[in-house]
C-alpha positions as CSV (number, residue, x, y, z in Angstrom):
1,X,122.9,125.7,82.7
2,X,119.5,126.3,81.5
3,X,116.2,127.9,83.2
4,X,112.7,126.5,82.5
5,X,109.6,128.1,83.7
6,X,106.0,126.0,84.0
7,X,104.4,127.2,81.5
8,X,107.4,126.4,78.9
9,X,107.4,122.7,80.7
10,X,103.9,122.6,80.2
11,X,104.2,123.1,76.7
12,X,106.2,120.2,76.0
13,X,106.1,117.8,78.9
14,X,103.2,115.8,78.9
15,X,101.4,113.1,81.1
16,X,102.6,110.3,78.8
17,X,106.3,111.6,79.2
18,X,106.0,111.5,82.9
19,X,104.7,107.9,83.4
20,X,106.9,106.4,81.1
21,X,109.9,108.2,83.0
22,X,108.9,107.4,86.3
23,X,108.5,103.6,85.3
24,X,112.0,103.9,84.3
25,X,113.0,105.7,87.9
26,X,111.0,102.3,89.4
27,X,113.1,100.0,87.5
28,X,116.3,101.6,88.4
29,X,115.1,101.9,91.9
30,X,114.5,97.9,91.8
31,X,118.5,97.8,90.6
32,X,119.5,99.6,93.3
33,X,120.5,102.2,91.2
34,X,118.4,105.5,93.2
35,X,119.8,107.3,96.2
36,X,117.1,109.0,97.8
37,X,117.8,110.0,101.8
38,X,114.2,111.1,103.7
39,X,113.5,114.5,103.5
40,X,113.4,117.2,105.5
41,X,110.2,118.6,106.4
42,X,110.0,122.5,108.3
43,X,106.4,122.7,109.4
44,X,105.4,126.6,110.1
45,X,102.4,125.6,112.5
46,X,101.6,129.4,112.8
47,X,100.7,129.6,109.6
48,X,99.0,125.9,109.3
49,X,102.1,125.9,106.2
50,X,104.9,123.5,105.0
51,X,108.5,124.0,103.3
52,X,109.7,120.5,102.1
53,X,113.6,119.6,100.7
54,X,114.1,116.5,98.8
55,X,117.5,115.5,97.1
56,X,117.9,112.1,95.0
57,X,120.6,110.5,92.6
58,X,120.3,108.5,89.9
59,X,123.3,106.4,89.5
60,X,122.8,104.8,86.4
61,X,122.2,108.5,84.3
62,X,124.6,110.1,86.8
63,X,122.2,113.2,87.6
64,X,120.7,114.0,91.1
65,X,117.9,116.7,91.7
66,X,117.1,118.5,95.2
67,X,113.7,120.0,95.0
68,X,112.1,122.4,97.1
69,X,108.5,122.9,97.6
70,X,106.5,125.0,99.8
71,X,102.6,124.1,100.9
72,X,100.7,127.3,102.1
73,X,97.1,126.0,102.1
74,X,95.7,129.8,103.4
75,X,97.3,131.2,99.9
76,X,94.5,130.8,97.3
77,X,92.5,133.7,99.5
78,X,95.6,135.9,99.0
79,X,95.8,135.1,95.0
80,X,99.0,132.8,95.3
81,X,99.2,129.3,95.1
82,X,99.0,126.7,97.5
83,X,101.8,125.1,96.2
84,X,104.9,126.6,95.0
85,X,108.5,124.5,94.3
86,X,111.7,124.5,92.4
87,X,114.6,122.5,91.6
88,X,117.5,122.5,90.9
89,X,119.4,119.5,87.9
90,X,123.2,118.4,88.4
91,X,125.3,116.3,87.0
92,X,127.0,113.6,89.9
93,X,130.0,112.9,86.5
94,X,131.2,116.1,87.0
95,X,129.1,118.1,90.0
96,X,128.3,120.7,86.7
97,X,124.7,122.4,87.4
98,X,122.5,121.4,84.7
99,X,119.1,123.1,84.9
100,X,117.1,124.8,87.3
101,X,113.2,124.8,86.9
102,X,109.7,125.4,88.3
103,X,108.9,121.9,90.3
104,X,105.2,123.0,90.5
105,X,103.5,121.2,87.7
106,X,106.0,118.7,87.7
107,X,105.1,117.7,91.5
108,X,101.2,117.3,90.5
109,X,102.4,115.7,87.3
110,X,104.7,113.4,88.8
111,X,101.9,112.3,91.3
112,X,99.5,111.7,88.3
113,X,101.9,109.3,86.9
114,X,102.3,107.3,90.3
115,X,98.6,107.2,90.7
116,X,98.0,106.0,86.8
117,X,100.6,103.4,87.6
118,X,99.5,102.0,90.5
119,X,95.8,102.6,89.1
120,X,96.9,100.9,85.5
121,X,98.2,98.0,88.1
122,X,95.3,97.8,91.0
123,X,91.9,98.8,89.5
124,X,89.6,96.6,87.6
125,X,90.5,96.0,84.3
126,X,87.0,97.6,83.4
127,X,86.9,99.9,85.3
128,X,84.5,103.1,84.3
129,X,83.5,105.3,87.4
130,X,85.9,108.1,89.2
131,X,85.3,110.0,92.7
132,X,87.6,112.7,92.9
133,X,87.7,113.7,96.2
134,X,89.5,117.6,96.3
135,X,89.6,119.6,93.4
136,X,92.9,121.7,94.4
137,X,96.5,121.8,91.9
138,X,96.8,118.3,92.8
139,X,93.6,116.6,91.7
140,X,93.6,117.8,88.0
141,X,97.1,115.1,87.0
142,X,95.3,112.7,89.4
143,X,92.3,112.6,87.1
144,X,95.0,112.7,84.0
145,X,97.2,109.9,85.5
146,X,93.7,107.5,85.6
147,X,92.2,108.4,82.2
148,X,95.5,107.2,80.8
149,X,95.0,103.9,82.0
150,X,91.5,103.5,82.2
151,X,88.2,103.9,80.1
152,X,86.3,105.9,82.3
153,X,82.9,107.4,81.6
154,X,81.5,108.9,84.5
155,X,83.8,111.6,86.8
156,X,82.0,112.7,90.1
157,X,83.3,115.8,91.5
158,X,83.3,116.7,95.4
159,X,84.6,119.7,97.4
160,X,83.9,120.5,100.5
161,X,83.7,125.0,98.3
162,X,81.5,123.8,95.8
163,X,82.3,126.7,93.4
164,X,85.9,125.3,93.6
165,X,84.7,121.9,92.1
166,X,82.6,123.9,89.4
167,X,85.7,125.5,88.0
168,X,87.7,122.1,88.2
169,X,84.8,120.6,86.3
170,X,85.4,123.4,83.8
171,X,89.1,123.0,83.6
172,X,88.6,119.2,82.8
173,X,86.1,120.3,80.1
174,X,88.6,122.9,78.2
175,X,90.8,120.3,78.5
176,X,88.8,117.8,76.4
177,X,87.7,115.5,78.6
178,X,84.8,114.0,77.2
179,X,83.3,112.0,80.0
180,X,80.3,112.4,81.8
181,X,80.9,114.9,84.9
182,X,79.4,115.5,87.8
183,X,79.5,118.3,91.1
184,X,78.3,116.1,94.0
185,X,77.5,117.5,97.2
186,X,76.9,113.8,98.8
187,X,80.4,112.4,98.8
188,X,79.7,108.4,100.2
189,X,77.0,108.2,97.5
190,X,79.2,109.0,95.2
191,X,81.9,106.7,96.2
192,X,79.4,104.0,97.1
193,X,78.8,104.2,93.0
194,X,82.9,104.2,91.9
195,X,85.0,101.4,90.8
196,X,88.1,104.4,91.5
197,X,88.5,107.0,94.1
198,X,91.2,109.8,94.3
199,X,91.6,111.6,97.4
200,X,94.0,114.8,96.9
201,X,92.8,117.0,100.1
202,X,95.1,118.7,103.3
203,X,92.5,116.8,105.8
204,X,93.0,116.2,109.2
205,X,90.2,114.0,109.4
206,X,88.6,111.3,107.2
207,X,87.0,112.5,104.0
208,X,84.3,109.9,103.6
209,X,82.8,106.7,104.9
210,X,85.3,103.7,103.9
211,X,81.6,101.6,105.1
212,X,80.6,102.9,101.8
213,X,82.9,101.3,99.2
214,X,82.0,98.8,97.1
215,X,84.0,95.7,96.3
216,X,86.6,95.6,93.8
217,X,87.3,99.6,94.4
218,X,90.3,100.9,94.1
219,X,91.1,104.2,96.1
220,X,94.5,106.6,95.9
221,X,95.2,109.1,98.4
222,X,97.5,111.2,97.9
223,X,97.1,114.1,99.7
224,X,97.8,114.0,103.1
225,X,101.4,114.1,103.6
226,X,102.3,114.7,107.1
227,X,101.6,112.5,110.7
228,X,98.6,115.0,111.6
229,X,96.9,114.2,108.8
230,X,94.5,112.2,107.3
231,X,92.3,111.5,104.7
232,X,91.3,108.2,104.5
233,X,89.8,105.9,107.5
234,X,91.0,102.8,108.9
235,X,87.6,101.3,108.0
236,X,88.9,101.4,103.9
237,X,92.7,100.5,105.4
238,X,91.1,97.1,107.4
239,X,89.3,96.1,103.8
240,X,92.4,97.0,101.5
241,X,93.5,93.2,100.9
242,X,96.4,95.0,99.1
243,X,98.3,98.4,100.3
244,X,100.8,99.7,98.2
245,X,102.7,102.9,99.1
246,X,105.4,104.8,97.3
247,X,107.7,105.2,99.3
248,X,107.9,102.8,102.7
249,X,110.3,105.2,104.6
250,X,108.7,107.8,104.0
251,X,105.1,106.8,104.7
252,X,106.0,105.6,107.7
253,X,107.3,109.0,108.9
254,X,104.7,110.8,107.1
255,X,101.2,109.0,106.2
256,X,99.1,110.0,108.6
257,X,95.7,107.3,108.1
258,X,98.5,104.3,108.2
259,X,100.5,105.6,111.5
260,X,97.1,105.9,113.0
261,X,96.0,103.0,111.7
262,X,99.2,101.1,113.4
263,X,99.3,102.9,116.8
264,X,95.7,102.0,117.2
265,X,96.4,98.0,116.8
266,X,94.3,98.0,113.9
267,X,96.6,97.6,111.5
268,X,100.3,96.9,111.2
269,X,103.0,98.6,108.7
270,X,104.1,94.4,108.0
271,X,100.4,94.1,106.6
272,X,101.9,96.7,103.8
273,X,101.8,94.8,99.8
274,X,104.9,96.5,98.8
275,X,106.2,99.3,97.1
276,X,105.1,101.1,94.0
277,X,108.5,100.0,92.6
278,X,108.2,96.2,93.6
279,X,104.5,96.6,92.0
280,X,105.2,97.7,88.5
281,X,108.6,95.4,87.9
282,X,106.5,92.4,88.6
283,X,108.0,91.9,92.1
284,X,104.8,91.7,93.9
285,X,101.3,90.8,92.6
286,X,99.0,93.3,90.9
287,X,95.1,92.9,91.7
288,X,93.9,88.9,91.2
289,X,90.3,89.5,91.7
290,X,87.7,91.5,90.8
291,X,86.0,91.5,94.4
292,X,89.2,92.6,96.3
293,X,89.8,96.8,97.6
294,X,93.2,98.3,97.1
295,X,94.5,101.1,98.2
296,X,97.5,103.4,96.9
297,X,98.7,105.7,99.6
298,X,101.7,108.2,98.9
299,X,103.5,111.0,100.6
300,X,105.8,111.6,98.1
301,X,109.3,110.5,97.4
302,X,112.6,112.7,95.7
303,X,113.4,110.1,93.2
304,X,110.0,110.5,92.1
305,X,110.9,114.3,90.9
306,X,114.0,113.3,89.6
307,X,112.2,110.9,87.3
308,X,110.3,113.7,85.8
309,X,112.8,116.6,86.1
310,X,115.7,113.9,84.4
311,X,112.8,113.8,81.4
312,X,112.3,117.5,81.0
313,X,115.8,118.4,80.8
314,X,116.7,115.8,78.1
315,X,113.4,116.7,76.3
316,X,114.0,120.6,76.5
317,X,118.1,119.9,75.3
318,X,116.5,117.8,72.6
319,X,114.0,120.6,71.4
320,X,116.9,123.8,72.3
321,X,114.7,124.9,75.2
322,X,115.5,126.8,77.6
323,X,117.1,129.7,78.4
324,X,120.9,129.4,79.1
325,X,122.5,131.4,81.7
326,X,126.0,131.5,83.7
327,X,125.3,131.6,87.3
């Protein structure tokens, strides 16, 4: 059994590994090959605070993951981090414990993937503007995951702490980014301008003006991840010609804009595209025009951290990385 912290994932583990493993995930999941049961979710309301468990299987590499992950958004003020997870690697040949390792970049990385999936599948071809709507741990692989699919030139920035936004501009900056970025503190002008938006916030309420969008926008959102909350509006759900989710159990327990969106008679969950997996086997139809708005929505699915987690460990028994331990 081996133990791998972040920063020794982060060293080796990329955003290319991660989309090309959770492609693979997709396929299987298309075979029926993926186990994944809904997970449980223990909301501490007190404390506005979340502690989510999420097993999956993956029958054809005989390997299943259970991840946990908490979500304190009051944290950053005491000098922790919103979001902290684990998880834990066995084999289902032999029921032998593989790995255990951080889950925290891998959840944000992970997400990045399914967003430059669904982005590299959704959004104009020529697409070259980004909104990035929340600059928390979960908006920096968002803006990864879309810069590995498209050419973009212009990055508009928008927190609702600007100084939080400044840093994240920063952070994209060290990390080479080379296009054009921008701290906005007008948020619909900024998507009003974007052929991409990518919503990664804890909102209760919508964080801009779907009225604003122009056509042939493609928005993600993948922040909101409980019934109470939501981040997008049903104006931008009514224009989407084409909703794709990740996961359709789960967002119908847990994606707050779309169970709105349906109670209120607006909408209906059968008006849903498909599935992230249906989208990039081929099952169901990518963008056909240039005028149409789509919308990626997830919540977050297990077999979506076993893609990644399934990657690191082969990766890090490839390299010898690791440290080994008896439990």
């Amino acid at each position: 059994m081996i133990l791998l912290n972040e920063e020794q994932i982060k060293r080796f583990y990329k955003m290319e590994d991660a989309l090309k493993d959770v492609e693979q995930m997709l396929m299987a999941k298309q075979k029926d090959k993926v186990l994944a049961p809904i997970r449980t979710v223990i909301d501490f309301t007190e404390k506005n605070a979340s502690s989510l468990y999420m097993p999956s299987a993956d029958l054809e590499d005989q390997i299943a993951a259970v991840k946990v992950v908490t979500i304190f958004p009051d944290n950053p003020g005491k000098g922790l981090p919103t979001t902290q997870g684990i998880l834990l690697l066995s084999s289902t040949e032999n029921g032998e414990h593989l790995a255990v390792m951080n889950a925290s970049y891998l959840t944000s990385l992970r997400t990045g993937a399914m967003t430059g999936l669904a982005t590299m599948k959704l959004a104009n071809i020529d697409a070259k503007s980004l909104t990035v709507i929340g600059t928390g741990r979960m908006a920096f692989e968002q803006v990864l995951g879309v810069l590995s699919v498209r050419k973009i030139e212009s990055i508009y920035l928008y927190n609702r702490t600007k100084e939080k936004a400044h840093r994240f501009k920063q952070q994209l900056i060290d990390h080479g980014v080379t296009a054009f970025l921008e701290v906005v503190d007008d948020v619909n002008e900024a998507v009003s301008s974007s052929d991409i938006v990518c919503c990664a916030t804890n909102a209760k309420s919508p964080v801009f003006d779907g009225n604003y969008l122009k056509p042939g926008v493609h928005v993600n959102g993948v922040g909101s991840y409980l019934p109470h909350m939501l981040e997008v509006d049903r104006t931008t759900i009514r224009k989407a010609s084409k909703i794709v989710v990740d996961d359709v159990e789960g967002v119908k327990e847990e994606a707050g804009e779309l169970i709105d969106a349906h109670k209120s008679g607006e909408w209906s969950f059968s008006n849903l595209h498909g599935e992230l997996a249906q989208l990039v086997s081929g099952k169901i139809a990518p963008r056909e025009h240039e005028e149409e708005i789509t919308f990626f929505k997830s919540v977050g699915a297990s077999y979506y951290d076993l893609a990644v987690a399934k990657g690191v460990y082969k990766k890090a028994v490839e390299l010898h990385l690791g440290i080994s331990f008896e439990m």
